[in-house]
mmCIF file of the N, C-alpha and C atoms, coordinates in Angstrom:
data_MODEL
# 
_entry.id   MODEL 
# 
loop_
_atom_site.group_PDB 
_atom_site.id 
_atom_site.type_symbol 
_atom_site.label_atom_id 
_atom_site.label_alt_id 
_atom_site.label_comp_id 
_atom_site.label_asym_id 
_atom_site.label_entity_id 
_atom_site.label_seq_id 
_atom_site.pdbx_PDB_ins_code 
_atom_site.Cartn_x 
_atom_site.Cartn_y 
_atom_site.Cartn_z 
_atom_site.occupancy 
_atom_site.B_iso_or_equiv 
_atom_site.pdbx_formal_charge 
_atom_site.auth_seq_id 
_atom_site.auth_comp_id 
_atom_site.auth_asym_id 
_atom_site.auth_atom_id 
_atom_site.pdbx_PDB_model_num 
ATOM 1   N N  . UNK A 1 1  ? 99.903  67.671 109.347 1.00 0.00 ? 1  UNK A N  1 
ATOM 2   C CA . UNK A 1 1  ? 99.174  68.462 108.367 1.00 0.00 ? 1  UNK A CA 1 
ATOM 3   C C  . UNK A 1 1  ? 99.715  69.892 108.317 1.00 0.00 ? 1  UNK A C  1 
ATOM 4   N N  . UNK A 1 2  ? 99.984  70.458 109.589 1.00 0.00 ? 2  UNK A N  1 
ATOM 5   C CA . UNK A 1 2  ? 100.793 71.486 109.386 1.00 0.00 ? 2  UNK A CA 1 
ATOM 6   C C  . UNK A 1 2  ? 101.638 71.895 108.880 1.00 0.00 ? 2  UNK A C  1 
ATOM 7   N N  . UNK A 1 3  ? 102.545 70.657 108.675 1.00 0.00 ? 3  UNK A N  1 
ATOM 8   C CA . UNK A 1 3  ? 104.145 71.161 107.540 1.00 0.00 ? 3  UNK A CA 1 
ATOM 9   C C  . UNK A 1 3  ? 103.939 71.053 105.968 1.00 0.00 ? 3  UNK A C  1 
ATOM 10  N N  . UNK A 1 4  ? 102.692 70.354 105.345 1.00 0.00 ? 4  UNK A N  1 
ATOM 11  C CA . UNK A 1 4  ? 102.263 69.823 104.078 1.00 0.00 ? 4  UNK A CA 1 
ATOM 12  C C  . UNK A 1 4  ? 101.696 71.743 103.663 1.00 0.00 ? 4  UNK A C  1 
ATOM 13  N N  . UNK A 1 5  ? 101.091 71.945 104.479 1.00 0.00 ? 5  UNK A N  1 
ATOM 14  C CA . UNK A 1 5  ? 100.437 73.375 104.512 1.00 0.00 ? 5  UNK A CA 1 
ATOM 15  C C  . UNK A 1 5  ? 101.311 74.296 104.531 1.00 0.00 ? 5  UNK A C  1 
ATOM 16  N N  . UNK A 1 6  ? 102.240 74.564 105.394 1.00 0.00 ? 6  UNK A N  1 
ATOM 17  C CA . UNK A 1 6  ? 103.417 75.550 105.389 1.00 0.00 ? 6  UNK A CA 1 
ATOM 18  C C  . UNK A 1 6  ? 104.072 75.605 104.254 1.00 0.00 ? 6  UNK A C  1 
ATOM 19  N N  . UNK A 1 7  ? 104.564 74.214 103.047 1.00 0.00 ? 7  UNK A N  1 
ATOM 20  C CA . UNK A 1 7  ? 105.292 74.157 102.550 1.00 0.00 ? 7  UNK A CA 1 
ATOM 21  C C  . UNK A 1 7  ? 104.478 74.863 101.358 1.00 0.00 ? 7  UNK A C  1 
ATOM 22  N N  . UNK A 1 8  ? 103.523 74.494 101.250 1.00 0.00 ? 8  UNK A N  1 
ATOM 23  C CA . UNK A 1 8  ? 102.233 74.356 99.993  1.00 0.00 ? 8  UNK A CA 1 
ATOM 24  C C  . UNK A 1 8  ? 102.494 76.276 99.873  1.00 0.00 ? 8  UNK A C  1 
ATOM 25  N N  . UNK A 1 9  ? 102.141 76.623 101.166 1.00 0.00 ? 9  UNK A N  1 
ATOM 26  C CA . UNK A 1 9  ? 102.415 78.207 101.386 1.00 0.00 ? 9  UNK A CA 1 
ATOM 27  C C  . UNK A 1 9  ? 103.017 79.057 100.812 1.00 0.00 ? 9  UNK A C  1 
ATOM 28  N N  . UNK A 1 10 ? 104.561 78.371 101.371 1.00 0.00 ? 10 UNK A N  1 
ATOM 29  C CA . UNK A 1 10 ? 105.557 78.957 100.926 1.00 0.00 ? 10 UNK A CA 1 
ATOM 30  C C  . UNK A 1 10 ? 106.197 78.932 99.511  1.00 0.00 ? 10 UNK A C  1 
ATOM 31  N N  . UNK A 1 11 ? 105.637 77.623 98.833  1.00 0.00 ? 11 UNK A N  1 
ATOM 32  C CA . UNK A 1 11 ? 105.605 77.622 97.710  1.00 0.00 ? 11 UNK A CA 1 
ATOM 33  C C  . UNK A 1 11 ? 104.541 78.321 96.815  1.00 0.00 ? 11 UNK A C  1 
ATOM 34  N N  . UNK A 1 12 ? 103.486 78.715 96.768  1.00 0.00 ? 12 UNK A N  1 
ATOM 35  C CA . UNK A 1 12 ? 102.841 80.059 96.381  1.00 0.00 ? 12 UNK A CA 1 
ATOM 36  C C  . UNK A 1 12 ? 103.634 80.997 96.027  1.00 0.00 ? 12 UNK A C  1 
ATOM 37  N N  . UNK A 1 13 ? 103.754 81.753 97.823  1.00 0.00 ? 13 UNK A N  1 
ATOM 38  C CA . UNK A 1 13 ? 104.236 82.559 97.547  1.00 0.00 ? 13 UNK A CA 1 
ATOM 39  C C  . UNK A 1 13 ? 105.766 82.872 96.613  1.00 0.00 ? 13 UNK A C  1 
ATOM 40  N N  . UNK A 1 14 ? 106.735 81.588 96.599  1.00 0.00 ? 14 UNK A N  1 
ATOM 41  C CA . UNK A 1 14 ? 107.626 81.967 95.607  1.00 0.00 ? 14 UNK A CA 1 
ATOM 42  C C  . UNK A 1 14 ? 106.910 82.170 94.387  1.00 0.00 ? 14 UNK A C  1 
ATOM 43  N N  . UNK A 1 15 ? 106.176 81.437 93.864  1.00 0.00 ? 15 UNK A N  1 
ATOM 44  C CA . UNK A 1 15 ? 105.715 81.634 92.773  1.00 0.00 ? 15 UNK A CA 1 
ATOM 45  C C  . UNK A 1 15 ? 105.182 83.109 92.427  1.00 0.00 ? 15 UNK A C  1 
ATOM 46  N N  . UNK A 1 16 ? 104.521 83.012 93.152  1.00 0.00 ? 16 UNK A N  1 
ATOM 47  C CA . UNK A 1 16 ? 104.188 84.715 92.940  1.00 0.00 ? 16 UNK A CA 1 
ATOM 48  C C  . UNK A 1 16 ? 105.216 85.908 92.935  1.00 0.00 ? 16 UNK A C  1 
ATOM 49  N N  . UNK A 1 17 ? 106.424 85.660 93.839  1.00 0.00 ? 17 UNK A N  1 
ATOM 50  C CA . UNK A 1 17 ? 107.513 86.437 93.638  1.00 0.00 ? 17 UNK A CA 1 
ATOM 51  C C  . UNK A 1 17 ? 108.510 86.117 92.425  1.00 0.00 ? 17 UNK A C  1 
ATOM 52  N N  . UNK A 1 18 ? 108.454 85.162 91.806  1.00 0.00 ? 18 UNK A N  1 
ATOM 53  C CA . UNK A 1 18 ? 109.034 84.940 90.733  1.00 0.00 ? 18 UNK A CA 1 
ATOM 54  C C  . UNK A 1 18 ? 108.285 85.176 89.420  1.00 0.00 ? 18 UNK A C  1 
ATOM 55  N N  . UNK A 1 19 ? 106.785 85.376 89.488  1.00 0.00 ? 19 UNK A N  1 
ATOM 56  C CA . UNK A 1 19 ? 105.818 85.076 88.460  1.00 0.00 ? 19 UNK A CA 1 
ATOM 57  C C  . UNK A 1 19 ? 106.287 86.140 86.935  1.00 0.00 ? 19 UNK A C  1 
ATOM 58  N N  . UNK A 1 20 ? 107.511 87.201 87.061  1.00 0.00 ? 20 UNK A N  1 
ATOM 59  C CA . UNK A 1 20 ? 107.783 88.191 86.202  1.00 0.00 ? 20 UNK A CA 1 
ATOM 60  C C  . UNK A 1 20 ? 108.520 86.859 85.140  1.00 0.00 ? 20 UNK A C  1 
ATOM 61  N N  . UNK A 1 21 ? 108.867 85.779 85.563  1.00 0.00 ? 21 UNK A N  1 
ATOM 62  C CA . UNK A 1 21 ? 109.876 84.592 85.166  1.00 0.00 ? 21 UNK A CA 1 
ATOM 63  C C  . UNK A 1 21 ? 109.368 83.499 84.826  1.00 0.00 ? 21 UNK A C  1 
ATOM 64  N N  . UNK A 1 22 ? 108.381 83.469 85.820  1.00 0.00 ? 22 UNK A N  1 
ATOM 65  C CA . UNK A 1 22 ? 107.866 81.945 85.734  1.00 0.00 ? 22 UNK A CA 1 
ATOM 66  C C  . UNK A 1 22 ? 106.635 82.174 84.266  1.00 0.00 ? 22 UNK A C  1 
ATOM 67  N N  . UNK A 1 23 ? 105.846 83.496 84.367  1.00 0.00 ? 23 UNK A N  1 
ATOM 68  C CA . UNK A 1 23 ? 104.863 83.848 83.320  1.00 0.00 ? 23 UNK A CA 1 
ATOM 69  C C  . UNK A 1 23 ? 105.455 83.573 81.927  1.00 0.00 ? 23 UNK A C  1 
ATOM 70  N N  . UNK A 1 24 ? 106.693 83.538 81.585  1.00 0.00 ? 24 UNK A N  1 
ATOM 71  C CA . UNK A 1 24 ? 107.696 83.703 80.706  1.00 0.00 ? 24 UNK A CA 1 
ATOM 72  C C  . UNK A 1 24 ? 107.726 81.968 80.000  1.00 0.00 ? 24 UNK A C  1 
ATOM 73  N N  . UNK A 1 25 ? 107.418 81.242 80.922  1.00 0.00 ? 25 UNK A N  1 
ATOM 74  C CA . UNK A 1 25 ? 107.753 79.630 80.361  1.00 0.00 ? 25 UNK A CA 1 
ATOM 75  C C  . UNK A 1 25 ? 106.431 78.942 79.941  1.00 0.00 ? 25 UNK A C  1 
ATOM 76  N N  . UNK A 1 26 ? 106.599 77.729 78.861  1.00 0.00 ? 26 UNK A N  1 
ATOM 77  C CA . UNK A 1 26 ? 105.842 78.116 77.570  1.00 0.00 ? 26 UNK A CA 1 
ATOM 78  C C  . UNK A 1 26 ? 104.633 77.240 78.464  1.00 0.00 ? 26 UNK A C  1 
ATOM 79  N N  . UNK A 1 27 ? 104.626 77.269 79.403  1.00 0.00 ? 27 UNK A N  1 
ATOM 80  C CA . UNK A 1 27 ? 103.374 76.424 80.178  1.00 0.00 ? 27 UNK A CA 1 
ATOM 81  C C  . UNK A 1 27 ? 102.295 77.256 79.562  1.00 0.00 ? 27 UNK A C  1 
ATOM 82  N N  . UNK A 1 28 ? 101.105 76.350 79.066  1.00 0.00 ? 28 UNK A N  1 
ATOM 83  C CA . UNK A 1 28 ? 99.708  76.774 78.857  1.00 0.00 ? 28 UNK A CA 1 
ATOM 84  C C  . UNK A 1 28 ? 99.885  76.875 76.695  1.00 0.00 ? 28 UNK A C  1 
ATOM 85  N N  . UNK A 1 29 ? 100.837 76.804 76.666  1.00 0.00 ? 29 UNK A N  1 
ATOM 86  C CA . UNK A 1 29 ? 100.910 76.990 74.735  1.00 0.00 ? 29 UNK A CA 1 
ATOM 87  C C  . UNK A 1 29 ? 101.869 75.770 74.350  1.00 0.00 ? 29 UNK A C  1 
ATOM 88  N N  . UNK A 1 30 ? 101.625 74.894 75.359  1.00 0.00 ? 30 UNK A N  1 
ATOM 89  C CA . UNK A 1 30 ? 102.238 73.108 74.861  1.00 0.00 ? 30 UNK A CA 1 
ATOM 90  C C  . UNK A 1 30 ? 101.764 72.710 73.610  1.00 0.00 ? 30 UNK A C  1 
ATOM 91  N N  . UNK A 1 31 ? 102.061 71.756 73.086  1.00 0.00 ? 31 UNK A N  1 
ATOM 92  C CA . UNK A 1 31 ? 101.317 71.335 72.405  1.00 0.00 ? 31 UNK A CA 1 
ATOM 93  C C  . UNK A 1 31 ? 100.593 70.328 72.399  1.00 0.00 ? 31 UNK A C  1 
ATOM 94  N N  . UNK A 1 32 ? 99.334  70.002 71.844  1.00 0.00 ? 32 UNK A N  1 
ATOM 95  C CA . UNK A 1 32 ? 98.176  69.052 72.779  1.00 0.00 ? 32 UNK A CA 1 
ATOM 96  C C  . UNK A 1 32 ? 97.521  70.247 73.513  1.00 0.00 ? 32 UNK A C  1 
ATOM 97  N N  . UNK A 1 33 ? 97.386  71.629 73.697  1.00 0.00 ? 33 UNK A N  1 
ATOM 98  C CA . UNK A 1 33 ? 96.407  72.151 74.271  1.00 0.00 ? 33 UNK A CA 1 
ATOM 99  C C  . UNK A 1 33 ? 95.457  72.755 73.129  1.00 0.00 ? 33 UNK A C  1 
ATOM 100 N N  . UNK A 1 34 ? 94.275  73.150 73.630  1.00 0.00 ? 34 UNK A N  1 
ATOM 101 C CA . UNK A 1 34 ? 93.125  73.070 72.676  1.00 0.00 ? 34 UNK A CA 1 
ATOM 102 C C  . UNK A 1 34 ? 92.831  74.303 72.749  1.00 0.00 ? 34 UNK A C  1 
ATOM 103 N N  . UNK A 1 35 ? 93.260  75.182 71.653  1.00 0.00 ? 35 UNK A N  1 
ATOM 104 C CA . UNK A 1 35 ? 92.728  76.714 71.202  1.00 0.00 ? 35 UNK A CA 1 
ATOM 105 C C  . UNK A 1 35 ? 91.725  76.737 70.110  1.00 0.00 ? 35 UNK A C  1 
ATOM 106 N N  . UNK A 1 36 ? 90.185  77.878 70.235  1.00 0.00 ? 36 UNK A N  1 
ATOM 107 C CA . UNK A 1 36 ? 89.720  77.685 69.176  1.00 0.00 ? 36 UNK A CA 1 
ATOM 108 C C  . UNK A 1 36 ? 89.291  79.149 69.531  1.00 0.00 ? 36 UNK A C  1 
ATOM 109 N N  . UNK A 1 37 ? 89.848  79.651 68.080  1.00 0.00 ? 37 UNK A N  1 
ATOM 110 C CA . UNK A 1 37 ? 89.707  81.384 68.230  1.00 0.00 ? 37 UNK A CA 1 
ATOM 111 C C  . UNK A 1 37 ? 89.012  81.633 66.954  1.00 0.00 ? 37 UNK A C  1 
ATOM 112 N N  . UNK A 1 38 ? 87.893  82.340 67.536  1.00 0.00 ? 38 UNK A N  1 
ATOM 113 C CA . UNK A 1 38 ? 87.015  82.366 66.132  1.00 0.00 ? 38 UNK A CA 1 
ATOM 114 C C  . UNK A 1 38 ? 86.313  84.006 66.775  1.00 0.00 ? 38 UNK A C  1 
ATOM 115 N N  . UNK A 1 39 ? 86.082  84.799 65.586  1.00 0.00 ? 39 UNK A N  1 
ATOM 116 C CA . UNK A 1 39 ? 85.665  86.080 65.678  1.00 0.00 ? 39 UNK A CA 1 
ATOM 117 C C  . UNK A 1 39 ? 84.363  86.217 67.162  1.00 0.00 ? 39 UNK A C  1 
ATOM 118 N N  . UNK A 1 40 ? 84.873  87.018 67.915  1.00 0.00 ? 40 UNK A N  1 
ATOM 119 C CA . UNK A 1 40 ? 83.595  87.499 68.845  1.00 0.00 ? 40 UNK A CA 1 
ATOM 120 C C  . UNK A 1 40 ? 83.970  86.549 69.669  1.00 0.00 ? 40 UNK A C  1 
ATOM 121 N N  . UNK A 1 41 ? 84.849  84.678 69.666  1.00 0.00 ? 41 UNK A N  1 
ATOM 122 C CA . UNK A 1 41 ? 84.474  83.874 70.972  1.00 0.00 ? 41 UNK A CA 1 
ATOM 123 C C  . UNK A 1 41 ? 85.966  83.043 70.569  1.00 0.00 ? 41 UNK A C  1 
ATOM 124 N N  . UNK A 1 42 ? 86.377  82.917 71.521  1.00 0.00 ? 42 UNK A N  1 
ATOM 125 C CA . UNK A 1 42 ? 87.982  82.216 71.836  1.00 0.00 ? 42 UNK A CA 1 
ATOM 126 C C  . UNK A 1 42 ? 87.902  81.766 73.220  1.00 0.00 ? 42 UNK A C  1 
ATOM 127 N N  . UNK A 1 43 ? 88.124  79.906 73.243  1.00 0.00 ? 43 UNK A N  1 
ATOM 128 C CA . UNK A 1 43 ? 88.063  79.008 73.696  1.00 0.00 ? 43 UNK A CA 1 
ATOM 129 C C  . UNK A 1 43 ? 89.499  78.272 73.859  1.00 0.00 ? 43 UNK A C  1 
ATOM 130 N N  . UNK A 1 44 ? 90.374  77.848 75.531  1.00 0.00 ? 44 UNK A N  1 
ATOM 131 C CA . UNK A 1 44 ? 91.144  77.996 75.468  1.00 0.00 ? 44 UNK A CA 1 
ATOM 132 C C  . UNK A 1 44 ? 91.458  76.348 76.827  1.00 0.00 ? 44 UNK A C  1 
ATOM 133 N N  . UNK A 1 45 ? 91.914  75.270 76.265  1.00 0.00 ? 45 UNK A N  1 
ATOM 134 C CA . UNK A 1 45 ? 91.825  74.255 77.132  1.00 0.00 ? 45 UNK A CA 1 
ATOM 135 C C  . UNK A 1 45 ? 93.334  73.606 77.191  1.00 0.00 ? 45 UNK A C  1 
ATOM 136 N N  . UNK A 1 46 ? 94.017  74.180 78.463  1.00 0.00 ? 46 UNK A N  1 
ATOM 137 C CA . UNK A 1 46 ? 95.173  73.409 78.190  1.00 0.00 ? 46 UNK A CA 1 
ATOM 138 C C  . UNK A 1 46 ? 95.221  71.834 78.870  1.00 0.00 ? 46 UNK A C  1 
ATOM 139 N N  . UNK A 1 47 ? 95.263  70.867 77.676  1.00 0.00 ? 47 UNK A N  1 
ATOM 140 C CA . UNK A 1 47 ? 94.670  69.541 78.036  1.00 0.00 ? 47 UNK A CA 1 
ATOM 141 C C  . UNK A 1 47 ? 96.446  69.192 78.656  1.00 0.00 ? 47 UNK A C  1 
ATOM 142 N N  . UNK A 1 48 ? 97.668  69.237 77.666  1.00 0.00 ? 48 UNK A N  1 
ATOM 143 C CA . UNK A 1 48 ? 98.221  69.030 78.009  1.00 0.00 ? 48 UNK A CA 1 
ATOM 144 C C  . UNK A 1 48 ? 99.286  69.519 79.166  1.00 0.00 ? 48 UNK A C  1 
ATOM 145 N N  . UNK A 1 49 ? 98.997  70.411 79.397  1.00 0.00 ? 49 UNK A N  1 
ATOM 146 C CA . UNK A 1 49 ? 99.708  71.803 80.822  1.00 0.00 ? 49 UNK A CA 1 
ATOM 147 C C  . UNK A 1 49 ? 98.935  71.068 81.937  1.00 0.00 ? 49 UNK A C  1 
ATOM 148 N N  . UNK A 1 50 ? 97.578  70.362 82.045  1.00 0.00 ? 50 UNK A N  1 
ATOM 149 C CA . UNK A 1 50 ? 96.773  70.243 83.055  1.00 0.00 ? 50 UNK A CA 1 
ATOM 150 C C  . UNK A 1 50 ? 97.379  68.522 83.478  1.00 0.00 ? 50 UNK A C  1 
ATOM 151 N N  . UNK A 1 51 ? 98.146  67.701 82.114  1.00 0.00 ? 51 UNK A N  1 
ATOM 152 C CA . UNK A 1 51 ? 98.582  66.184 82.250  1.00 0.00 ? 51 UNK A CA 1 
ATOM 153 C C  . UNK A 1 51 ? 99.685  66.404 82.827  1.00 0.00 ? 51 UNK A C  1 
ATOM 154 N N  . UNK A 1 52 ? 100.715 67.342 82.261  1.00 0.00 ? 52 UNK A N  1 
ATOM 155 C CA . UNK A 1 52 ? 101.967 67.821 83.020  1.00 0.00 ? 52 UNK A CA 1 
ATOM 156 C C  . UNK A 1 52 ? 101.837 67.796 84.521  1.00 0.00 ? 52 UNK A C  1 
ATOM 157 N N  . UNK A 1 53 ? 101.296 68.873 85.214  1.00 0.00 ? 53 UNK A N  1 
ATOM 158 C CA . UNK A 1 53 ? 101.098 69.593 86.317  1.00 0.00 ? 53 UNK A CA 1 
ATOM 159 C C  . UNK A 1 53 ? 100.783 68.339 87.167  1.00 0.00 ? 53 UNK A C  1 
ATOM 160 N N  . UNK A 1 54 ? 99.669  67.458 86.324  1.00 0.00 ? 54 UNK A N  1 
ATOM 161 C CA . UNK A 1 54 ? 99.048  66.229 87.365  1.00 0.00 ? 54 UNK A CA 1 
ATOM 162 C C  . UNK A 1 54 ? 100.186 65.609 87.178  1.00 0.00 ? 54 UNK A C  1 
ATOM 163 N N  . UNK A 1 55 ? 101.004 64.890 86.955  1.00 0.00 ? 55 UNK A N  1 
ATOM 164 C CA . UNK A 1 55 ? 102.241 64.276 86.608  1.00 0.00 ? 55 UNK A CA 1 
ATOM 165 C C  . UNK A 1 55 ? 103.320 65.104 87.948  1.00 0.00 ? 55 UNK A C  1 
ATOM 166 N N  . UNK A 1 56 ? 103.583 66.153 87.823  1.00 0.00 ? 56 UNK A N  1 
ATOM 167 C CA . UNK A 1 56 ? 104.236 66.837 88.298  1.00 0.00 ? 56 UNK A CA 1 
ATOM 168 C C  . UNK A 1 56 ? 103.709 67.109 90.214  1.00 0.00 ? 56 UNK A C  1 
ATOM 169 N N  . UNK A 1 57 ? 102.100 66.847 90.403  1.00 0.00 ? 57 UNK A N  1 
ATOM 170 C CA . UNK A 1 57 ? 102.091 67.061 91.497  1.00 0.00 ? 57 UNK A CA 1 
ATOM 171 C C  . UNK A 1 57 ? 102.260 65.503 91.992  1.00 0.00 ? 57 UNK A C  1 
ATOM 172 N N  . UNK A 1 58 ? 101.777 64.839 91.498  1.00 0.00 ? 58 UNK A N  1 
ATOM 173 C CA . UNK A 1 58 ? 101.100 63.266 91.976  1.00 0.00 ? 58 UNK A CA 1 
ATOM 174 C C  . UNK A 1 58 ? 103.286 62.820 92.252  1.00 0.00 ? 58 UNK A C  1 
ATOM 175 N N  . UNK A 1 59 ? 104.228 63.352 91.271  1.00 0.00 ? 59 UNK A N  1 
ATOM 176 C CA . UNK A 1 59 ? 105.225 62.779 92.036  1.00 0.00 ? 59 UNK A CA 1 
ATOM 177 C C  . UNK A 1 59 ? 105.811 63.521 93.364  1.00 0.00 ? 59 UNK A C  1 
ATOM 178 N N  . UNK A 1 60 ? 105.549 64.671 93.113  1.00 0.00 ? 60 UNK A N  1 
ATOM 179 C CA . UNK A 1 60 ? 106.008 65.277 94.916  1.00 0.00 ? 60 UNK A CA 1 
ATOM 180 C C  . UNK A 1 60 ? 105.191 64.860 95.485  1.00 0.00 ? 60 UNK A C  1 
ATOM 181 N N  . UNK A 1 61 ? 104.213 64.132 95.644  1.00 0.00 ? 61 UNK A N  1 
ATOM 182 C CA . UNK A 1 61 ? 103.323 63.667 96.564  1.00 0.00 ? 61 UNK A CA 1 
ATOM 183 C C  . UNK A 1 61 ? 104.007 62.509 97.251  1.00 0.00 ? 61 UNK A C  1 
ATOM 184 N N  . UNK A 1 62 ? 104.238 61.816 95.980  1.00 0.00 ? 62 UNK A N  1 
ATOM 185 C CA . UNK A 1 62 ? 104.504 60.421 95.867  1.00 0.00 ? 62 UNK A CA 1 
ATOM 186 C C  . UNK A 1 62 ? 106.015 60.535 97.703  1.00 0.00 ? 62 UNK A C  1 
ATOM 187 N N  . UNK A 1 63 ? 106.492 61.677 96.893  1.00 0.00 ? 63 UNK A N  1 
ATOM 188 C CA . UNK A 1 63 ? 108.373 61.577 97.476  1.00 0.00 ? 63 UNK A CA 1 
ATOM 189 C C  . UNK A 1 63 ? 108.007 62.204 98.531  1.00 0.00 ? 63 UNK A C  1 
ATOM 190 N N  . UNK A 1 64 ? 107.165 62.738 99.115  1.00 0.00 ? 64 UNK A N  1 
ATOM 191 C CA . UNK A 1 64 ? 106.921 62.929 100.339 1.00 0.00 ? 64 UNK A CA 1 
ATOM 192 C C  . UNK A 1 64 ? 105.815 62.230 101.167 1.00 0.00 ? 64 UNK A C  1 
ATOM 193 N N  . UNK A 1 65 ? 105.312 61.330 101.208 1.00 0.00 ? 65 UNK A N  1 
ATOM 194 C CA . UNK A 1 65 ? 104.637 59.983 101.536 1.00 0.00 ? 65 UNK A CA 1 
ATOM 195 C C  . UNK A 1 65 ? 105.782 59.517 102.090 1.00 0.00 ? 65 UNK A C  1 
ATOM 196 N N  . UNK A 1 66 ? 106.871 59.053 101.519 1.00 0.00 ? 66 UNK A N  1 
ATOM 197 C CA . UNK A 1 66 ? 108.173 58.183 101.584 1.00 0.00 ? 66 UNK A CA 1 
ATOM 198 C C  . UNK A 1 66 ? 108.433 59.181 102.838 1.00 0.00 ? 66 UNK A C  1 
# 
């Protein structure tokens, strides 16, 4: 459990040291995500950034199980 945690860590923190770069990529304005901007109230659901990401974690999971 310790190395799943270290890695999880250290991957944060790149993110956060890269985030001037990473903020930059079109994650969250896919298309399939659900904007509804209407005067006084704006509502903001990224359906498809959230299918990605699950896609994206469930296979590093997968390859490190193995």
């Amino acid at each position: 459990m310790q190395r799943p945690l270290i890695i999880l860590g250290l991957l944060i923190a790149l993110v956060g040291v890269a985030w001037p770069w990473v903020s930059k990529l079109p994650f969250g304005r896919l298309p399939g995500d659900i904007l509804i901007d209407r005067p006084g109230f704006r509502f903001f659901f990224p359906f498809t950034t959230m299918v990605i990401v699950s896609v994206v974690i469930s296979l590093v999971l997968m390859i490190f199980r193995k």
